[in-house]
N, C-alpha and C positions, 0 to 999 in steps of 0.2 A: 312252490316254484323256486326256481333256483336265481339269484341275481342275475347269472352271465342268458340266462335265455331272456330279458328283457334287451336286449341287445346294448348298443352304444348312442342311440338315442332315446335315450327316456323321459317322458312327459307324466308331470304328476300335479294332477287335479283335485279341487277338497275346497270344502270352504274356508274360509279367511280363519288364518288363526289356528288352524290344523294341525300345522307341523310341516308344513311342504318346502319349509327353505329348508330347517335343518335336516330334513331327509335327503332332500338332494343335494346338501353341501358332504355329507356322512356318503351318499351312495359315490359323487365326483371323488371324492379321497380314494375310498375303498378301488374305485375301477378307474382314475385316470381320466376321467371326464370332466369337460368345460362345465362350469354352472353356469347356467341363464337363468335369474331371479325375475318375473317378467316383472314384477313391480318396478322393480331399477327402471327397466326399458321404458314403461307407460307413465312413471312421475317422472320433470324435471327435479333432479339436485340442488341442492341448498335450500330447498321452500318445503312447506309443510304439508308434502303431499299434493302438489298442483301438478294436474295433467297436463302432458304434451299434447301438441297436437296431433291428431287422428294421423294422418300420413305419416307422420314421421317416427311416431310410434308403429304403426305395419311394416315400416322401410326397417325399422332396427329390428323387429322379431323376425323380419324375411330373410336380414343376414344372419342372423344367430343361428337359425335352424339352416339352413346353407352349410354349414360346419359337418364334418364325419361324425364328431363325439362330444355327444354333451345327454346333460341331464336340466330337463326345463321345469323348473315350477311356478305353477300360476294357472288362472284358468283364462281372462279375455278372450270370449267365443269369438270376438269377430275374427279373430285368427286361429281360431283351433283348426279349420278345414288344411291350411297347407301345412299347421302344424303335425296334423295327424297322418298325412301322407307323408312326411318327411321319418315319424316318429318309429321306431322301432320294439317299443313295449309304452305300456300306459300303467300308474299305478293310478287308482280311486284312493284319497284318504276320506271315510265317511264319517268322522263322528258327528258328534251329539250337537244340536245349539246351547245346550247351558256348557259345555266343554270350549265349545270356540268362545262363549263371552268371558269364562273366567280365564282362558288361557291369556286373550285380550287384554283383560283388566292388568293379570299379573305381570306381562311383560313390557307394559304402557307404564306403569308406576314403579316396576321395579327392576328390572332389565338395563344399566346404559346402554350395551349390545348386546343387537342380537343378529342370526344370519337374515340375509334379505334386506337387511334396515336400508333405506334411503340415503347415500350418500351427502353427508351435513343437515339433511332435515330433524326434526324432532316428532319425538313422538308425544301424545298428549291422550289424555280419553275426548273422544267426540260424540258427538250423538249421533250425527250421520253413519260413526261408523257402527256405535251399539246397533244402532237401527238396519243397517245393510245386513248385518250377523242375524237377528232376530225376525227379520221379516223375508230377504230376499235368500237368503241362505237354506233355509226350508224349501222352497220353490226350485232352488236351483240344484240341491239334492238330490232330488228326484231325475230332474232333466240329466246329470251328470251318471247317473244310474243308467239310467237311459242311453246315453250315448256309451257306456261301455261294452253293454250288451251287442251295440251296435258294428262296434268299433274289432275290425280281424285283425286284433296283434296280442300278441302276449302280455298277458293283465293280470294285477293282483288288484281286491280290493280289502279295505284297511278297514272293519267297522269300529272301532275301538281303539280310545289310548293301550289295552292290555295287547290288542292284536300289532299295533306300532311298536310298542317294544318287545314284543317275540320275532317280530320281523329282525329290528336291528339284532338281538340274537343270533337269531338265526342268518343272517347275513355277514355274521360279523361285523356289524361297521360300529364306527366309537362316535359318541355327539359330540 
């Protein structure tokens, strides 16, 4: 599939640690679209990953997706319904769980920046977060599977780091 038939809104889904900021920061370059990192949206600034609150996190993805163009990464289901409807292509990033922890580890210890990062937060290794990757990420694999089969817009899905970077190939885009 070719980039421009995912339209001008594009939503890209994957477990943590995927690759979904830099693909969406490389696909907004390549096409001229806004990036919506949703983690930015759901953590407050300057703290080390501390949630906002519920409402005010739906109020800010409600205006994001409100926008003609952009490209969204993240998954937070409790907003995927009006995200989907707003959306105009979906990519799946599907790898592996030993892929997402070692991506985690390296870019936790050795990364100062990376796309997506938290505005003045820090990164650190957590157990909550090994553990979110190791346990619910499996689980949620599947359900995201699932919903793409579901889901009537134009979709690519990613099973592989080697299929990630034939994409960026093949799409041209530069990380």
């Amino acid at each position: 599939m070719h980039l421009s038939e995912l339209g001008d809104r594009i939503c890209i889904l994957g477990p943590s640690n995927s690759g979904k900021s830099t693909l969406a920061d490389a696909i907004a370059r390549k096409r001229g679209l806004a990036t919506v990192h949703l983690d930015q949206l759901f953590h407050l600034p300057n703290t080390d990953w501390e949630a906002r609150p519920r409402d005010e996190f739906i109020a800010l993805h409600d205006a994001a997706i409100a926008g003609e163009r952009w490209v969204m990464d993240g998954n937070y289901s409790v907003c995927m319904p009006q995200r989907f409807l707003r959306a105009t292509g979906l990519i799946l990033l599907d790898i592996s769980t030993p892929t997402s922890l070692l991506r985690y580890i390296r870019r936790t210890l050795f990364e100062s920046e990376r796309r997506g990062a938290l505005e003045g937060g820090r990164d650190s290794i957590k157990w909550d977060m090994i553990r979110h990757i190791a346990v619910a990420t499996p689980k949620n694999r599947n359900r995201y599977r699932a919903m793409l089969e579901q889901v009537d817009l134009p979709k690519v899905q990613l099973s592989s780091r080697q299929a990630i970077k034939k994409c960026f190939r093949e799409w041209d885009l530069a990380r």
